[in-house]
C-alpha positions in Angstrom: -46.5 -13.9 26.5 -47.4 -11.7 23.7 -51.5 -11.7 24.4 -50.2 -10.7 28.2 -47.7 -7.7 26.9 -50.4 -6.6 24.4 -53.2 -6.5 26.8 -50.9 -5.0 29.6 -50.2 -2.0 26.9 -54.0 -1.6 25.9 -54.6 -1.2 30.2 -51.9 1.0 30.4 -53.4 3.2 27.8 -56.7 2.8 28.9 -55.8 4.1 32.4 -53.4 6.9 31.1 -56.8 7.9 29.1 -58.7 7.7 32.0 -55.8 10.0 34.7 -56.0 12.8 31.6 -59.6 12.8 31.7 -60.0 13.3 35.2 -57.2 15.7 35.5 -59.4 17.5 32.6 -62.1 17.5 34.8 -60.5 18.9 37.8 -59.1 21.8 35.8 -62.5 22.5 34.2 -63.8 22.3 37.5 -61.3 24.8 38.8 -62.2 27.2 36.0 -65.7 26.7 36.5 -65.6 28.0 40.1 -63.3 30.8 39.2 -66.1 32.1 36.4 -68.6 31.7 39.1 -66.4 33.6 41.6 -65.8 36.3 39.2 -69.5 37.0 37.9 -70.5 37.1 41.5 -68.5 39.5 42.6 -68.7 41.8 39.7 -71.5 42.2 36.8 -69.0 43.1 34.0 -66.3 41.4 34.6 -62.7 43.0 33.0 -61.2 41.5 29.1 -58.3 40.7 30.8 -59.7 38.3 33.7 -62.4 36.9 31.1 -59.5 35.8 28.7 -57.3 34.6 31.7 -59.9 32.1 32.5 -60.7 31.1 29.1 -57.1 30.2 28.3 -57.0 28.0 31.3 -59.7 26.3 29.9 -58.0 26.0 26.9 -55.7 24.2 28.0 -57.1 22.0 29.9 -59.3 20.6 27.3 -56.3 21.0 25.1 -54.7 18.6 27.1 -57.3 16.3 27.8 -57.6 13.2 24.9 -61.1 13.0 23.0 -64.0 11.8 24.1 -64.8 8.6 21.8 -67.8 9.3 19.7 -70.2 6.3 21.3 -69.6 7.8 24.9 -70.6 11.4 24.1 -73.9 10.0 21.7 -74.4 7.8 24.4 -74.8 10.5 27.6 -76.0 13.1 25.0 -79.7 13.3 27.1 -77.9 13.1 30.3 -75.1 16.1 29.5 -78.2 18.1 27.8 -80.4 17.3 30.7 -77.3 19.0 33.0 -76.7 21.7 30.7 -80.6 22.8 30.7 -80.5 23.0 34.5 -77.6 24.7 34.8 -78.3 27.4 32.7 -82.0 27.5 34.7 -80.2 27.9 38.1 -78.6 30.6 36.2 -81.6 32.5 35.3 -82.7 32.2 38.8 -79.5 33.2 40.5 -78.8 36.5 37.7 -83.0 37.8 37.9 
């Protein structure tokens, strides 16, 4: 009886982890398309909206637990690989 409770808490916190990390995700996301929203409608965008957005993603990384150290090293290539073509679909979209 005690393996089963103790396992049944260690799932229970391994899903918990996993809902916060995907209602990170959807937040970021939800930012993410605001920012893009914003610096295509306008080239200099006001303080005030620019700070508005940035506190939301504040908080939604605030919120969200940490990523374990062997994930991130893990998908380092793979978030750098995603990172570099973002930014050049940037330089295309902004030239």
């Amino acid at each position: 009886k005690i393996i089963v409770v103790f396992l049944a808490f260690v799932i229970a916190d391994e899903l918990s982890t996993a809902f916060a990390w995907r209602e990170a995700t959807q937040r970021c996301e939800a930012v993410d398309r605001r920012l893009e929203k914003i610096l295509a409608e306008a080239s200099e965008p006001s303080q005030e909206v620019v700070l508005a957005i940035f506190s939301d993603y504040a908080v939604a990384t605030a919120a969200a637990p940490p990523i374990p150290k062997h994930i991130y090293e893990a998908q380092w290539d793979h978030l750098s690989e995603l990172w570099n073509n973002r930014m050049a679909a940037r330089q295309k979209t902004s030239t």
